[in-house]
C-alpha positions as a printed Julia matrix, in Angstrom:
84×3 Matrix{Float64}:
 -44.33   -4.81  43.23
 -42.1    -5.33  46.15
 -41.09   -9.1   46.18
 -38.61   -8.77  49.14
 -39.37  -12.11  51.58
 -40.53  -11.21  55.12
 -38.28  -11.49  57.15
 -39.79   -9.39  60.75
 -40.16  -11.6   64.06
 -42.55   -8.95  65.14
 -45.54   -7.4   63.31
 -44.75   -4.17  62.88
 -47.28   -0.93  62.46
 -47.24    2.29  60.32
 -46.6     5.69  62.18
 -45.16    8.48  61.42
 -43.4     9.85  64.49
 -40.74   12.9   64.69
 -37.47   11.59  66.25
 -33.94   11.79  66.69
 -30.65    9.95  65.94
 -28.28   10.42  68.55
 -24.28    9.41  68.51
 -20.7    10.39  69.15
 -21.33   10.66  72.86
 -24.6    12.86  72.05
 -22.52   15.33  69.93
 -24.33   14.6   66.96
 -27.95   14.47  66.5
 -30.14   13.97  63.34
 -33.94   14.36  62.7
 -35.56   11.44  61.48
 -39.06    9.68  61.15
 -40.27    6.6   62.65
 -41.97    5.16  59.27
 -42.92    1.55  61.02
 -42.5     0.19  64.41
 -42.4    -2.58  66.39
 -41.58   -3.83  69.51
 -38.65   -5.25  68.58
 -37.13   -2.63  65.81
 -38.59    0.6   64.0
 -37.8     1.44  59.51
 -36.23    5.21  60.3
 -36.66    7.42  56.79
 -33.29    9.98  57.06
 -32.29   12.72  54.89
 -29.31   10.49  53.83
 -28.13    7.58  55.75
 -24.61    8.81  55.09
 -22.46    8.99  58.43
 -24.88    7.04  60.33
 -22.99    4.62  62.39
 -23.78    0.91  63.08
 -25.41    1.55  66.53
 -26.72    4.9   67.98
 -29.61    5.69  70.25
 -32.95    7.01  68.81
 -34.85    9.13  71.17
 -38.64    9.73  70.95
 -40.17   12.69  72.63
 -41.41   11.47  75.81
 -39.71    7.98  75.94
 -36.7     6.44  77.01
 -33.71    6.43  74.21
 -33.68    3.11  72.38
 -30.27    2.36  71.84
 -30.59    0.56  68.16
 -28.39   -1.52  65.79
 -28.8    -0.9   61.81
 -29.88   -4.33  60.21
 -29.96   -2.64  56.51
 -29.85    0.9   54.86
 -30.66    2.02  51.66
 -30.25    5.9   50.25
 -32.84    7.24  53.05
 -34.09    4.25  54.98
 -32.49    2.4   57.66
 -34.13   -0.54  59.76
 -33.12   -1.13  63.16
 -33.08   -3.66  65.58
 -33.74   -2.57  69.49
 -30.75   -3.34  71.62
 -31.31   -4.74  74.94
C-alpha cells in the first residue's frame, strides 16, 4: 500500500501516450510514456532516468513541446512540472 501524501495541485488522469524527451539543443532524444497527466505536470515511465537532466522539453505527437522541470525520479519514473 502506497502511503505517500498527495501532494498534486491538479488532478491528474491515467494515459498512456508515446512521447519523447528532448535535450542538449535537440541532440539527444529518448522515448518515453506519458503514465499520468495533468494540466500542470505529466509522471513520464523511462527506460532509466539516468542522464536525464533537470529540465528538457517533452514533445507529444501533434502538440507543442512542453518544456518540463523534474520534481522527483526514481529508477524509471520521473514527474514533471510544466514550465511556463
Amino acid at each position: 500500500m502506497d502511503l505517500r501524501l498527495e501532494k498534486r495541485l491538479l488532478p491528474r488522469r491515467h494515459t498512456m501516450i508515446i512521447a519523447t524527451i528532448v535535450f542538449d539543443g535537440g541532440r539527444t532524444r529518448l522515448d518515453c510514456v506519458i503514465r499520468n497527466l495533468s494540466d500542470g505536470g505529466a509522471k513520464l515511465e523511462v527506460a532509466t532516468v539516468r542522464g536525464i537532466p533537470q529540465t528538457f522539453d517533452l514533445l507529444v505527437p501533434g502538440r507543442r513541446p512542453h518544456p518540463c522541470k523534474v520534481i522527483w525520479r526514481s529508477l524509471k519514473e520521473l514527474g514533471v512540472q510544466f514550465v511556463a
